[in-house]
py3Dmol code that shows the C-alpha trace and the ligand (Angstrom):
import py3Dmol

protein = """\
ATOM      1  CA  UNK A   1     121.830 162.286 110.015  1.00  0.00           C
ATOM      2  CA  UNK A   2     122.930 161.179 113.592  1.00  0.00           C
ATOM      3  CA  UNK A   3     124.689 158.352 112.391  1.00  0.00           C
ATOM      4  CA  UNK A   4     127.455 160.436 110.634  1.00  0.00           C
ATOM      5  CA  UNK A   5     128.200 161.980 113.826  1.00  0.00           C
ATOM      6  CA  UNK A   6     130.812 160.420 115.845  1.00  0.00           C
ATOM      7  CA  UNK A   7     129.521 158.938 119.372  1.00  0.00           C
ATOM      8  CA  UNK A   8     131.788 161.930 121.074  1.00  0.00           C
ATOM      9  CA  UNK A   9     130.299 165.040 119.204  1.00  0.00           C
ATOM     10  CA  UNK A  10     126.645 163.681 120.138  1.00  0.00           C
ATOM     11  CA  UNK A  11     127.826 164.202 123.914  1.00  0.00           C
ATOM     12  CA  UNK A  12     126.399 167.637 123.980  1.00  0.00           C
ATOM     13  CA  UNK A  13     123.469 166.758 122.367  1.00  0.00           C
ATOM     14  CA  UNK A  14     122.191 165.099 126.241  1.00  0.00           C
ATOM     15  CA  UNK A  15     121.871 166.723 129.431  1.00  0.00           C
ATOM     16  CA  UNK A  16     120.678 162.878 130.712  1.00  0.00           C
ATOM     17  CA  UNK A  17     123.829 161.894 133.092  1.00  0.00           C
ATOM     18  CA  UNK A  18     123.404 158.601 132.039  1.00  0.00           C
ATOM     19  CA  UNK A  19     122.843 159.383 128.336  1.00  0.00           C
ATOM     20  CA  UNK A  20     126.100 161.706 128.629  1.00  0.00           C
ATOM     21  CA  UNK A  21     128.218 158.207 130.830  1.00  0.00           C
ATOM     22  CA  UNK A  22     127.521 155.612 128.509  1.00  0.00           C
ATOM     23  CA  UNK A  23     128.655 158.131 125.042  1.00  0.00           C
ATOM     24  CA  UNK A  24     131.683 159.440 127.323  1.00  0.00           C
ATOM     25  CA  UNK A  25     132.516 155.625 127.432  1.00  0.00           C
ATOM     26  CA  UNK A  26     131.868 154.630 124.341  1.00  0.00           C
ATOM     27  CA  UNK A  27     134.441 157.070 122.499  1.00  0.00           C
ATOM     28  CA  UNK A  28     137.086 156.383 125.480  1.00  0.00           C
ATOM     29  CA  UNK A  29     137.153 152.321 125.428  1.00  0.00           C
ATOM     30  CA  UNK A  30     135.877 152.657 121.552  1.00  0.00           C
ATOM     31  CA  UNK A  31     133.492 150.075 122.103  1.00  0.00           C
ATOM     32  CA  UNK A  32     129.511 150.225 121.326  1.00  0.00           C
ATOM     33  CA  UNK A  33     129.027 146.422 122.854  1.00  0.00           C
ATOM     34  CA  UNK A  34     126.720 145.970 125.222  1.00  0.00           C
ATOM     35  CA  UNK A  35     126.666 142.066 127.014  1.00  0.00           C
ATOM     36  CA  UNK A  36     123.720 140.868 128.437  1.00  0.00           C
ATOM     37  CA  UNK A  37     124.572 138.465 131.272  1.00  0.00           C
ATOM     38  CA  UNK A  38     121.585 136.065 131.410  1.00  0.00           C
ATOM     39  CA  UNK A  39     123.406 133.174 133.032  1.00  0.00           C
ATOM     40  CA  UNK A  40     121.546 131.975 136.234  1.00  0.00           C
ATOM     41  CA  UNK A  41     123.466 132.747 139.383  1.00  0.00           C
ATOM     42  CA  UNK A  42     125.330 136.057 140.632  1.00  0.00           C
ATOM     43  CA  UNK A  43     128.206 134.646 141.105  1.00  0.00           C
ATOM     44  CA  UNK A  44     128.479 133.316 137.641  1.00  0.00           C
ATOM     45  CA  UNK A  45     127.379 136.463 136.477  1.00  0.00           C
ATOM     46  CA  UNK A  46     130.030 138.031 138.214  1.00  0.00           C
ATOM     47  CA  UNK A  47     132.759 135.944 136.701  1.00  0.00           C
ATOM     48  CA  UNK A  48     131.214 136.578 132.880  1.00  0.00           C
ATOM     49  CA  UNK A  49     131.173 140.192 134.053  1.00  0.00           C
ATOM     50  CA  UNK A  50     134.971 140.203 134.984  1.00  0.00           C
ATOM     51  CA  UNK A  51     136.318 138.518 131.795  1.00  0.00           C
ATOM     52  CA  UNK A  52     134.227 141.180 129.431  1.00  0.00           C
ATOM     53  CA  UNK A  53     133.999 143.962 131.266  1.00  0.00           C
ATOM     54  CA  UNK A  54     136.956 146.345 129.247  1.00  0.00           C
ATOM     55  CA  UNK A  55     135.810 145.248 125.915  1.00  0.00           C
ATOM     56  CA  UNK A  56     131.863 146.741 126.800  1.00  0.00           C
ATOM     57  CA  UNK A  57     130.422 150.167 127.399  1.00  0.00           C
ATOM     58  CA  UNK A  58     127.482 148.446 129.288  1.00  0.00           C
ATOM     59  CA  UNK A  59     126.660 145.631 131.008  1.00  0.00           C
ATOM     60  CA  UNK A  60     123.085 144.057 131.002  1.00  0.00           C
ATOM     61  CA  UNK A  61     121.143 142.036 133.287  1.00  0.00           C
ATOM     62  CA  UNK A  62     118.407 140.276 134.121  1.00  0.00           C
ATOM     63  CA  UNK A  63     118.427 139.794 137.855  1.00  0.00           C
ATOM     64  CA  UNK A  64     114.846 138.162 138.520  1.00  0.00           C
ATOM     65  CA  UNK A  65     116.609 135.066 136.528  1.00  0.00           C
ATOM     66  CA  UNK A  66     119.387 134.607 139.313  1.00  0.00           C
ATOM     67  CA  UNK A  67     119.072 132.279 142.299  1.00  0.00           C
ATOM     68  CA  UNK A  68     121.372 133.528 144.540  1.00  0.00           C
ATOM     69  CA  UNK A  69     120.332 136.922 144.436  1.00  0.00           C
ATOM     70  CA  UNK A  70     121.692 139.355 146.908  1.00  0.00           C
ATOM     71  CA  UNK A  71     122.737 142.997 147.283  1.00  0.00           C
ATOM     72  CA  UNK A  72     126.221 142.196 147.705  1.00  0.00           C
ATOM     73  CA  UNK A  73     125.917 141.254 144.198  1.00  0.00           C
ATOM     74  CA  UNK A  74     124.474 144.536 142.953  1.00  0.00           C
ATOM     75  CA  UNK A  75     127.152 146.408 145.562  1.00  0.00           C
ATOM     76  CA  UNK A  76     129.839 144.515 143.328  1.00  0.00           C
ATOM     77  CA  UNK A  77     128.402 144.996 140.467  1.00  0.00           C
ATOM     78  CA  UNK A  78     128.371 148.680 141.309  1.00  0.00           C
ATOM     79  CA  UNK A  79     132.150 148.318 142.659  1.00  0.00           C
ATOM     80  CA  UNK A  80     132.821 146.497 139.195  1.00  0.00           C
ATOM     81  CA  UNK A  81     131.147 148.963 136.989  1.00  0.00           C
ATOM     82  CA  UNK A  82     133.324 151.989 138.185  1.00  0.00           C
ATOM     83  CA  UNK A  83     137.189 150.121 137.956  1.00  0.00           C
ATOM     84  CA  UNK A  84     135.880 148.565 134.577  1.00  0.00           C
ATOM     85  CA  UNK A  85     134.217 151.535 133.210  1.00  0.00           C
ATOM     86  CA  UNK A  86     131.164 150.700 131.941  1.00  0.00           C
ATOM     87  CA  UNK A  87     127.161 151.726 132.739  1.00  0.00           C
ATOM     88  CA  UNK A  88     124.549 148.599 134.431  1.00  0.00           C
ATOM     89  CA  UNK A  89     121.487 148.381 132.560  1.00  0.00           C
ATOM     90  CA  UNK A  90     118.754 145.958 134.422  1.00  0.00           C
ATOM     91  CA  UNK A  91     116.724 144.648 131.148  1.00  0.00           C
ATOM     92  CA  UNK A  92     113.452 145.295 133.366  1.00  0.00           C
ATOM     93  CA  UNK A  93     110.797 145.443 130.590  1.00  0.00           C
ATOM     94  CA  UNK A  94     108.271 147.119 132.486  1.00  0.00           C
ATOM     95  CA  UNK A  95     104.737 146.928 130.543  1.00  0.00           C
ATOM     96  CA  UNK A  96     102.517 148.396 133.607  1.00  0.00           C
ATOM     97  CA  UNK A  97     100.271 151.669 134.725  1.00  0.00           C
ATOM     98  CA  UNK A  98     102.544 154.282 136.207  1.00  0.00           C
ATOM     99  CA  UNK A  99     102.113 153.595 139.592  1.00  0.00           C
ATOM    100  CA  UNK A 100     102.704 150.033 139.779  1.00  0.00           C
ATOM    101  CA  UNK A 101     105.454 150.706 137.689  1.00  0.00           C
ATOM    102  CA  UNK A 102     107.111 153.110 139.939  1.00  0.00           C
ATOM    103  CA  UNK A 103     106.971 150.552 143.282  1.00  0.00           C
ATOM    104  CA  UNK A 104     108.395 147.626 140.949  1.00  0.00           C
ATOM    105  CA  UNK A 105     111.312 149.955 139.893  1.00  0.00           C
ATOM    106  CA  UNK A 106     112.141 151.119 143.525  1.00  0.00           C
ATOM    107  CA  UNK A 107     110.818 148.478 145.780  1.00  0.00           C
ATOM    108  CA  UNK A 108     110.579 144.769 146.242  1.00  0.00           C
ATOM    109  CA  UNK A 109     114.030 142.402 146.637  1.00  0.00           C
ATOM    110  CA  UNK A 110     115.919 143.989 144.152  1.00  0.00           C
ATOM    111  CA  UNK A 111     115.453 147.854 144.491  1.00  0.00           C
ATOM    112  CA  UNK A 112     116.368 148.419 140.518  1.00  0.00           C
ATOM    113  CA  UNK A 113     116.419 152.053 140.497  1.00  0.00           C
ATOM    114  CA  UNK A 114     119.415 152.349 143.349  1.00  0.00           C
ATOM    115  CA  UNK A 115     121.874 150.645 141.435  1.00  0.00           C
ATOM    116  CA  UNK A 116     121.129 150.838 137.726  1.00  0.00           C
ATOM    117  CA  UNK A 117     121.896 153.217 135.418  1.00  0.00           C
ATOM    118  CA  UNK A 118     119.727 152.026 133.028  1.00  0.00           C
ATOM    119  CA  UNK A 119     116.135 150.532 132.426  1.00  0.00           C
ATOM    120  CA  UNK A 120     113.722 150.080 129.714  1.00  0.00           C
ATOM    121  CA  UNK A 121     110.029 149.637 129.480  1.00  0.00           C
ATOM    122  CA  UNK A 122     107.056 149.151 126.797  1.00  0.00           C
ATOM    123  CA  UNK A 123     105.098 151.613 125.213  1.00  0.00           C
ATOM    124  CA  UNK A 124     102.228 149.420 125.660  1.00  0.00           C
ATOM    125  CA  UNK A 125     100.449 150.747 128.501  1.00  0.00           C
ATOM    126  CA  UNK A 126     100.781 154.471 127.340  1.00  0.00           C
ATOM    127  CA  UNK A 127     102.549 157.361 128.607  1.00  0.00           C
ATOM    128  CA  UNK A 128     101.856 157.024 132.100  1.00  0.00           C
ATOM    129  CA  UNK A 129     104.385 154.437 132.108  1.00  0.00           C
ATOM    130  CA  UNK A 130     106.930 157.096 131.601  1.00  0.00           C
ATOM    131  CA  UNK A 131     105.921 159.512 133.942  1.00  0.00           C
ATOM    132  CA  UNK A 132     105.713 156.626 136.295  1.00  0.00           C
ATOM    133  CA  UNK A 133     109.401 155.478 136.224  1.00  0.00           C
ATOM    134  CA  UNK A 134     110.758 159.108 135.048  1.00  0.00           C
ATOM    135  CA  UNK A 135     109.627 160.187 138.764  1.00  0.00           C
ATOM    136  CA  UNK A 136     111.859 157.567 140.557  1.00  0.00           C
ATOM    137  CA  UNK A 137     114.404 157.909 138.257  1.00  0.00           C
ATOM    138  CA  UNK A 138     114.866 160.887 137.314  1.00  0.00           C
ATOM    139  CA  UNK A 139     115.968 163.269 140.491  1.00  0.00           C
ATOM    140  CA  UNK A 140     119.063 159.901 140.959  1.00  0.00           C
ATOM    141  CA  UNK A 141     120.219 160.609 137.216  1.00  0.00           C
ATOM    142  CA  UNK A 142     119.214 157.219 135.812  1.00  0.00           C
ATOM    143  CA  UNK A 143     117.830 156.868 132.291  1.00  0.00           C
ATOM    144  CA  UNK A 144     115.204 154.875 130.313  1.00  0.00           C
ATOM    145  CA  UNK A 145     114.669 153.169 126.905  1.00  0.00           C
ATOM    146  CA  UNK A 146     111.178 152.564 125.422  1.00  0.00           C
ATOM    147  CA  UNK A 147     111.077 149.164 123.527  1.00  0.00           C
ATOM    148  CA  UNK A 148     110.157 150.361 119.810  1.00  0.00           C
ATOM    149  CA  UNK A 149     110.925 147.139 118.172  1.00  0.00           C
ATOM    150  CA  UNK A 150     111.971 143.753 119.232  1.00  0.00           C
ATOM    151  CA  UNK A 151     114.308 141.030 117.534  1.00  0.00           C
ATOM    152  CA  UNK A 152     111.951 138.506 117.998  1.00  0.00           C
ATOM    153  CA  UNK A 153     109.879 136.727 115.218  1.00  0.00           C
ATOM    154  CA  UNK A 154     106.193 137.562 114.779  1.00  0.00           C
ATOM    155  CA  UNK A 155     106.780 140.844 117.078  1.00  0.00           C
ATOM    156  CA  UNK A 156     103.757 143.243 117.476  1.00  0.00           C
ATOM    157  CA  UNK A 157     106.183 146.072 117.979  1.00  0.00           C
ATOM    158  CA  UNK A 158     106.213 146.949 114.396  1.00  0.00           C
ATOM    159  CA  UNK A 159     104.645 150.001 111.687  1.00  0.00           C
ATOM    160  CA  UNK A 160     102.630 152.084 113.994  1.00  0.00           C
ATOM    161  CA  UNK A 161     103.557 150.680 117.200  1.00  0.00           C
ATOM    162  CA  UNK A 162     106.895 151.509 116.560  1.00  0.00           C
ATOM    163  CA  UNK A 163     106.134 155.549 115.046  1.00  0.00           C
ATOM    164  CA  UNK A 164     103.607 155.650 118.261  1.00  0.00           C
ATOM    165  CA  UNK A 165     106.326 154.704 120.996  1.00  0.00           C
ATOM    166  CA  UNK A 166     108.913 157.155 118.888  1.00  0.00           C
ATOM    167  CA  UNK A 167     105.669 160.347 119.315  1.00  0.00           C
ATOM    168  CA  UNK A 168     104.783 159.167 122.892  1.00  0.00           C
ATOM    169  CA  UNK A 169     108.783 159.586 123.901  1.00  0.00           C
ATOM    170  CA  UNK A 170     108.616 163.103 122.067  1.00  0.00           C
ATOM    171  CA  UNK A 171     105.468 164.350 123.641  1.00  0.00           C
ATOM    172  CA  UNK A 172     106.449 162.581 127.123  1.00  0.00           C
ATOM    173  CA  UNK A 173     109.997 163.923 127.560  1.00  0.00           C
ATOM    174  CA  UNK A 174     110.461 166.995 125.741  1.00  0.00           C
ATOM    175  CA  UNK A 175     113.904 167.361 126.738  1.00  0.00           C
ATOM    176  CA  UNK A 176     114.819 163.913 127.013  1.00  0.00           C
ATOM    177  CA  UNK A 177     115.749 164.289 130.244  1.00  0.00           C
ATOM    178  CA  UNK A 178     114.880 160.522 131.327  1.00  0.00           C
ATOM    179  CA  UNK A 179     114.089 158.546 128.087  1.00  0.00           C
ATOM    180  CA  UNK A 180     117.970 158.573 126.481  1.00  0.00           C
ATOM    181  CA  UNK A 181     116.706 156.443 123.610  1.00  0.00           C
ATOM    182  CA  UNK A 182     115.122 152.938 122.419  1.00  0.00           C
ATOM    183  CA  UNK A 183     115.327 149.202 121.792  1.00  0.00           C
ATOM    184  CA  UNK A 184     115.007 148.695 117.975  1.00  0.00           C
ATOM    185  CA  UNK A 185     116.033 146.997 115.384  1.00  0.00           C
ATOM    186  CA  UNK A 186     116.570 150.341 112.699  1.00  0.00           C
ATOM    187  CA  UNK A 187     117.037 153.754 113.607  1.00  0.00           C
ATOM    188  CA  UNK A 188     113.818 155.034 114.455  1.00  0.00           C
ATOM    189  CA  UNK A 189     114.383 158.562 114.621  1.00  0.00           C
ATOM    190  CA  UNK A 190     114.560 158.980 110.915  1.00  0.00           C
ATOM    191  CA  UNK A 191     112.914 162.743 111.303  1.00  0.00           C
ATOM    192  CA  UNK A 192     116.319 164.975 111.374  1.00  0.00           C
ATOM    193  CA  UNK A 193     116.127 165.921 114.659  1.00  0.00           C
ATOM    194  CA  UNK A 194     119.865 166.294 114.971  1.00  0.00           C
ATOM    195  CA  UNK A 195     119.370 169.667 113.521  1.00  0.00           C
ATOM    196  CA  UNK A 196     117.468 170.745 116.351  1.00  0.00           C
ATOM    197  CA  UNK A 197     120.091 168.967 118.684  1.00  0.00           C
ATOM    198  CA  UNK A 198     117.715 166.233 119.351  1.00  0.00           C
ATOM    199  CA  UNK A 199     119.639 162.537 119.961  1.00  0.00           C
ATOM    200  CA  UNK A 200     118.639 159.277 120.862  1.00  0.00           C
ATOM    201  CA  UNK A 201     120.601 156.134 121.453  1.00  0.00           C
ATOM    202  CA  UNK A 202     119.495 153.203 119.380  1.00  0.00           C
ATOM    203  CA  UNK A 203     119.893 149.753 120.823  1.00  0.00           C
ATOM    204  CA  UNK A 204     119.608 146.292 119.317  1.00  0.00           C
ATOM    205  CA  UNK A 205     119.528 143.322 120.458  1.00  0.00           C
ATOM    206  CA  UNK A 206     119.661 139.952 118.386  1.00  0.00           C
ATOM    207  CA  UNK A 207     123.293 139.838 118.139  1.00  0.00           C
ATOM    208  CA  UNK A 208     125.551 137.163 116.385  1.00  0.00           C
ATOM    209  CA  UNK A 209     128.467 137.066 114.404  1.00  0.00           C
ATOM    210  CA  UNK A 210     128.152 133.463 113.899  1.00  0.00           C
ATOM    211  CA  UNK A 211     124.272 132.392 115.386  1.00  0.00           C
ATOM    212  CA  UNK A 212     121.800 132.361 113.262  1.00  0.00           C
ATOM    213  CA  UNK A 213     119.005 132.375 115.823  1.00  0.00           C
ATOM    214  CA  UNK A 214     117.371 129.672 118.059  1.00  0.00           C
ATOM    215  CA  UNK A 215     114.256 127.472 118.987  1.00  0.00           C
ATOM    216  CA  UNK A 216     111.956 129.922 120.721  1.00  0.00           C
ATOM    217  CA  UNK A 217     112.433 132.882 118.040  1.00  0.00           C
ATOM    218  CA  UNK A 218     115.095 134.932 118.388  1.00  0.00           C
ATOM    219  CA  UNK A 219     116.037 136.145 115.260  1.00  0.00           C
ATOM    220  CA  UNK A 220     120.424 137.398 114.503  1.00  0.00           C
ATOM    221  CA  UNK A 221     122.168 139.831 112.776  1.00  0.00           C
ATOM    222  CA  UNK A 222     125.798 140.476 112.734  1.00  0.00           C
ATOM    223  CA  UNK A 223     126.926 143.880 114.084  1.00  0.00           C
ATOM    224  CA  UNK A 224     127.987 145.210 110.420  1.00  0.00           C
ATOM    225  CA  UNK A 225     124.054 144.932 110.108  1.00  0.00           C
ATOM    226  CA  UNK A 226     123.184 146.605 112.895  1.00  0.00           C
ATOM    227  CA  UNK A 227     125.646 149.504 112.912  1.00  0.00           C
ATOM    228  CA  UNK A 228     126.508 149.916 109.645  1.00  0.00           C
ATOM    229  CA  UNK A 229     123.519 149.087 107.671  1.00  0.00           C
ATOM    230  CA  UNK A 230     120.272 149.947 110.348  1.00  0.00           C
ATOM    231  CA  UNK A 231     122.437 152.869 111.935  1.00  0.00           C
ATOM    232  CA  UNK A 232     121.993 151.021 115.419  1.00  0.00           C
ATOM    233  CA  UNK A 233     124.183 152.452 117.722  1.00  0.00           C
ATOM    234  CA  UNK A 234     125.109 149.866 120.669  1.00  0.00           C
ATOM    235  CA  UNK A 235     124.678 146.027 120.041  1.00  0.00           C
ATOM    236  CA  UNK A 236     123.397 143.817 122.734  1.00  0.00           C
ATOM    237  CA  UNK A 237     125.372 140.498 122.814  1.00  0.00           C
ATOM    238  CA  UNK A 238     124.181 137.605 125.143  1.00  0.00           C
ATOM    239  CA  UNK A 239     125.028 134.080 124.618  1.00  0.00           C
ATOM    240  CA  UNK A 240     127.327 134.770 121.289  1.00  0.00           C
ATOM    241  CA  UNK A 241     129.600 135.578 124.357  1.00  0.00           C
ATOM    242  CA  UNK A 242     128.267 134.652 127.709  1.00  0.00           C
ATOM    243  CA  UNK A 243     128.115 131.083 125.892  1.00  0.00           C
ATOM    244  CA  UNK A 244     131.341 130.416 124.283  1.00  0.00           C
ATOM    245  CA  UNK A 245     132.811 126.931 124.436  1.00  0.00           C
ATOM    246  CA  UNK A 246     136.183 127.232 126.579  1.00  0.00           C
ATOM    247  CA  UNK A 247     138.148 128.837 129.508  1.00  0.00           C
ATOM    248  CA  UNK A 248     137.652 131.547 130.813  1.00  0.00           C
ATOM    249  CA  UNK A 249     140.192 133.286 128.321  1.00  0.00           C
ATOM    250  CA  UNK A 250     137.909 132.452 125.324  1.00  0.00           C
ATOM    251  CA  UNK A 251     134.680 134.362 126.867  1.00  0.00           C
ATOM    252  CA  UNK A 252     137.527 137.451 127.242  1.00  0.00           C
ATOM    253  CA  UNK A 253     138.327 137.017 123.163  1.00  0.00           C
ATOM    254  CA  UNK A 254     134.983 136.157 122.144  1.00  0.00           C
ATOM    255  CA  UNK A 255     133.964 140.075 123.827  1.00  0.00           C
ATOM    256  CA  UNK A 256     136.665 141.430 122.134  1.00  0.00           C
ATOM    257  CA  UNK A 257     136.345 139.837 119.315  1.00  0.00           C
ATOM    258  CA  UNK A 258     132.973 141.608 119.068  1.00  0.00           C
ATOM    259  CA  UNK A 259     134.315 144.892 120.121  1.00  0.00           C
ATOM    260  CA  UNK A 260     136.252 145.246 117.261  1.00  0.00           C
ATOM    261  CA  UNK A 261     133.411 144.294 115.071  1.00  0.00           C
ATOM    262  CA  UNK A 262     131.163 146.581 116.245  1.00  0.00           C
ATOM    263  CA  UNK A 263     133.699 149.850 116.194  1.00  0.00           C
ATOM    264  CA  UNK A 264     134.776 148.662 112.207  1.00  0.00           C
ATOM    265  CA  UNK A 265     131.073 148.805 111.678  1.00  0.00           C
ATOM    266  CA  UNK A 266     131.068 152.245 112.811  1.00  0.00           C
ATOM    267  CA  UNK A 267     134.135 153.738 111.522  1.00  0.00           C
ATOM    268  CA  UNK A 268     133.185 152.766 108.757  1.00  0.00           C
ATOM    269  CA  UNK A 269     129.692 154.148 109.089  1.00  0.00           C
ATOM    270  CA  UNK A 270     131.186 157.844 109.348  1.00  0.00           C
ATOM    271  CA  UNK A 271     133.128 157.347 106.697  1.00  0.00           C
ATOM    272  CA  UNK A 272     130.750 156.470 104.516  1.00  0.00           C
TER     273      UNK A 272
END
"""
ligand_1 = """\
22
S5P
O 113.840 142.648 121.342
C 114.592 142.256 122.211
C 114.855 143.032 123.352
C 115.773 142.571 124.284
S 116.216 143.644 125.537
N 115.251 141.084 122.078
C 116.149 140.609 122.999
O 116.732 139.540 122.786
N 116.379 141.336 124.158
C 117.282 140.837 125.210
O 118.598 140.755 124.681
C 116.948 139.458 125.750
O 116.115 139.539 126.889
C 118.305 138.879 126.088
O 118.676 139.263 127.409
C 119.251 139.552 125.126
C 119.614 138.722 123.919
O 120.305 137.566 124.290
P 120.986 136.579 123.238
O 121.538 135.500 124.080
O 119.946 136.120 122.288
O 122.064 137.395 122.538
"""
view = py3Dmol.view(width=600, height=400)
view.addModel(protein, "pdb")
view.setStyle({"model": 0}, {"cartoon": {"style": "trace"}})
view.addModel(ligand_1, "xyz")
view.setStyle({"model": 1}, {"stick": {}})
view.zoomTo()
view.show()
């Protein structure tokens, strides 16, 4: 299966440019954390992004939460992105037809599909959705994930939504040329496609080596859970980091600190 095949080897399995970036990373910085940055302001954002941004293969944002928006800020984040090394995924979530899906991803203030690498969307309105997004981002090299499952309690993203958004993907994108993968919380792709050289990326969020969850439903694993035992294969850490008590030096450990996690869960994955 694809998880016994190190993040380096499944290069060649993508012809994606952003699919092939964010595995290139991965097996240079050894690092399958992602950080989501959901602090309010750029400029905070831009601190956060500073501090974690060698311990992470990607960094993830929600930019309709800041209040200082800007493109300077996406310019820097751009800037940021190449010294640092790491791919920008704007955590979108677009759940529309294809056509009003399209303008949202290339138009209004923030212009998503010039500077990141990475979206995602729902399954929910069908695959129009796809074809929608795939024909903004496609010809600039960008990539998508479908949400398959979320980490939230009393999701409807389970059973046969999940197997649907998994068929829709395959019958969508034959070559996965613009859907690299999915949000879930298990590997999805339990068919063995790797013999046929098929890949996708598996993402989770609900991250937490010590949170247990919070008031409005989010629901935590640790990353030995989500690499090691669902076969996930980047974890999406938020406010386990971003919202660490301390200086500035403790946000830098806490990212690191996760890092390592992550990669043990791994190695010890293909080792199994
Ligand atoms: O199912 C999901 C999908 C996503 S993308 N559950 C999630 O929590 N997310 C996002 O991951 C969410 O929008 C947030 O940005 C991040 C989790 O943040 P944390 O602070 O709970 O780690």
């Amino acid at each position: 299966p694809t998880t016994l095949i190190p993040y380096g080897e499944r290069i060649k399995l993508h012809t994606n440019p952003t699919a092939i970036k964010i595995l290139e990373i991965m097996n240079r910085k050894k690092t399958n954390l992602a950080v989501s940055v959901d602090v309010t302001t750029a400029s905070e954002a831009l601190k956060v992004i500073k501090r974690v941004g060698a311990s992470v293969c990607m960094v993830k944002t929600h930019v309709d939460i800041f209040e200082d928006f800007t493109h300077e800020f996406t310019e820097e984040l751009v800037k940021l992105s190449k010294e640092l090394d790491f791919v920008i995924f704007e955590d979108r979530k677009f759940a529309d037809i294809g056509n009003t899906v399209s303008l949202q991803y290339s138009s209004g203030i923030h212009k998503i599909s010039s500077w990141s690498d990475l979206t995602n969307a729902h399954s929910v309105p069908g695959p129009g959705i796809i074809s929608g997004l795939s024909k903004i981002g496609k010809p600039l090299g960008r990539g998508l994930l479908l949400l398959a499952e979320m980490s939230s309690k009393g999701s409807l993203a389970i059973n046969e939504y999940t197997e649907k958004t998994f068929k829709m993907v395959k019958e969508t994108d034959l070559n996965r040329e613009f859907v690299i993968g999915f949000i879930a919380q298990n590997r999805i792709d339990k068919i063995e496609l790797i013999k046929k050289g098929e890949d996708y990326l598996i993402l989770s969020p609900g991250v937490g080596l010590s949170l247990k969850g919070d008031s409005l439903g989010q629901q935590y694993r640790t990353p030995y859970e989500c690499i090691f035992e669902s076969g996930s294969d980047i974890i999406i850490v938020g406010r386990g980091i971003y919202g660490i008590e301390g200086d500035e030096k403790a946000i830098k450990d806490e990212a690191e600190r996760y890092r390592q996690a992550g990669w043990k869960a791994y190695e010890e994955r293909l080792n199994r």
